[in-house]
C-alpha positions in Angstrom: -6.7 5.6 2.4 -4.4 8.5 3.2 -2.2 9.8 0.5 1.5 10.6 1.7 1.3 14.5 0.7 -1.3 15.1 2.3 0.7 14.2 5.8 3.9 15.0 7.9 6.4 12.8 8.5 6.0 13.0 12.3 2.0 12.1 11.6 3.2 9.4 9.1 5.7 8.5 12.2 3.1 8.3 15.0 0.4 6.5 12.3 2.9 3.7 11.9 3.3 3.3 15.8 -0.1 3.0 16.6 -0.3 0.0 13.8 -3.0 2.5 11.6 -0.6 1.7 8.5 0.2 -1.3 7.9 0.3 -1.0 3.8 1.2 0.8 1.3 -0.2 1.9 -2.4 0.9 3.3 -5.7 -2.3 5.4 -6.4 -1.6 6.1 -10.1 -0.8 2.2 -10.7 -2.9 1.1 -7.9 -0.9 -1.6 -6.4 -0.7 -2.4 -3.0 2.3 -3.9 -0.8 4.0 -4.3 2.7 6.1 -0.9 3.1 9.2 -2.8 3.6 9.2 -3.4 -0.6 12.1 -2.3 -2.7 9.2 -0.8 -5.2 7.7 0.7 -3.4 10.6 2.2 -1.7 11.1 3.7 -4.6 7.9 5.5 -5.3 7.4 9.4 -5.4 6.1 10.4 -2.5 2.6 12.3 -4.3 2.1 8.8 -5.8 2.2 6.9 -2.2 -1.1 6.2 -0.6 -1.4 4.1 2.9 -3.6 1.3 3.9 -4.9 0.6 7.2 -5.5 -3.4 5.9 -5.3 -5.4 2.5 -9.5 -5.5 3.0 -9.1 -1.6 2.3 -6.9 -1.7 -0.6 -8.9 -4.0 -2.5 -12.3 -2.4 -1.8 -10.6 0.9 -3.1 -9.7 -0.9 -6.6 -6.0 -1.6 -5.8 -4.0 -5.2 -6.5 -1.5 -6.8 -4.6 2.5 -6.0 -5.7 3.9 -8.9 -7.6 7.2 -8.5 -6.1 6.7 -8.3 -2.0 2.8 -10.3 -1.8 3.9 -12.9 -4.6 0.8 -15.6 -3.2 -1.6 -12.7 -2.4 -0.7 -11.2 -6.5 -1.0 -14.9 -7.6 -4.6 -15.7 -5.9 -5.5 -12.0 -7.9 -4.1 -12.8 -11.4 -5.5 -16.4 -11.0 -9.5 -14.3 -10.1 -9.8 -15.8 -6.2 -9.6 -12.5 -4.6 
């Protein structure tokens, strides 16, 4: 996990290049999704916290966003995660 203050934006740039972030997190909340949501667009950046895979995010605690992983939030609400 890396949290988003705790980075540039050109290290945040070249992280996302080399396919080392592929997700991102609201760490207070701890919810996961793609980084292309609208929620989580719209997060403060000291709540933001990236994922290297969904494997990641769910060993660290975190669920699936209800908005941009609908079937993955679904199979998590429903206990098959």
């Amino acid at each position: 996990m890396i949290r988003h203050e705790m980075i540039t934006d050109q290290e945040l740039y070249a992280l996302l290049r080399k396919g080392k972030i592929l997700l991102g997190g609201n760490q207070p909340l701890k919810i996961y999704g793609s980084l292309q949501c609208r929620s989580g667009k719209r997060m403060k950046r000291k709540n933001r916290v990236f994922f290297k895979d969904e494997v990641e995010a769910l060993a660290l605690g975190y669920r699936p966003c209800g908005h941009c992983m609908k079937q993955a939030y679904m199979s998590w609400k429903n206990g098959f995660v």
